[in-house]
N, C-alpha and C positions, 0 to 999 in steps of 0.2 A: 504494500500500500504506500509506501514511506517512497521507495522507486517511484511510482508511478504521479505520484504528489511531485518531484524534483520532475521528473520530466516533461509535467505538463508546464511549468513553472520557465522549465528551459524555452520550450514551446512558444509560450506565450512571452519571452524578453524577446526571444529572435523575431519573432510578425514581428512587434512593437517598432523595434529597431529600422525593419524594413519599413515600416510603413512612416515611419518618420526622418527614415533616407530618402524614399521616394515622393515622400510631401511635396508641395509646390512652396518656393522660397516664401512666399506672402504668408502661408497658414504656418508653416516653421515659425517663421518671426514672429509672431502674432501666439501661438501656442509656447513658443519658449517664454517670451513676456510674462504671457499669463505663471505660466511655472512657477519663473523667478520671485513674482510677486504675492502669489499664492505662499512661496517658502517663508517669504522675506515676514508675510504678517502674521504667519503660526511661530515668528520667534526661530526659524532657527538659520536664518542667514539675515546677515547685516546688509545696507542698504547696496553697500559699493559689491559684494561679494555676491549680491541678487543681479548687479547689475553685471558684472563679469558671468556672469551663468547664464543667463539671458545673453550675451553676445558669444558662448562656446556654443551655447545649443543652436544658436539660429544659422549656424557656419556649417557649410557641411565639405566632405574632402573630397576630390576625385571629382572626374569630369563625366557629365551625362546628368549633373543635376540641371536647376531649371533658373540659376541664379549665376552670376560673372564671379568666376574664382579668381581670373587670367592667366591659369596654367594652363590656356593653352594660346597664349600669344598675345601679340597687340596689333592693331592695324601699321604701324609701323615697325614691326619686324616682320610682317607680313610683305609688306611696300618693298620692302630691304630685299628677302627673300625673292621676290617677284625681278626686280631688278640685276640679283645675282642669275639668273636663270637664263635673263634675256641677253645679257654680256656672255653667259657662258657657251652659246652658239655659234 
């Protein structure tokens, strides 16, 4: 029973996680807030340390989210690269 308790438990952090990887940037930001603020007024995080919480949760890593990381470039290394291309023919 004890097993089957932890694994649902596993279960249920891994969706969680997914589905708060694959959130759209606006309800991230907007549900990490809510979080941070929900912690901050049951006492157990300080005002600055809600506010650092709120800015880890609403970040997310790797690319294929729905928000600008710019790991994967700028328009001007993009220009750069375009330019190296047309010179190198």
């Amino acid at each position: 029973m004890t097993q089957q308790i932890i694994v649902g438990l596993i279960v249920a952090l891994a969706a969680f996680y997914a589905v708060w990887r694959w959130m759209p940037a606006g309800w991230r930001r907007t549900a990490a807030a809510r979080l941070a603020s929900g912690s901050q007024r049951a006492g157990l995080l300080d005002p600055q340390r809600a506010r650092r919480l709120a800015d880890s949760l609403a970040k997310t890593s790797g690319c294929g989210s729905c928000e600008t990381c710019g790991s994967c470039g700028t328009p001007a290394d993009s220009s750069a690269q375009a330019r190296r291309s047309t010179t190198a023919r």
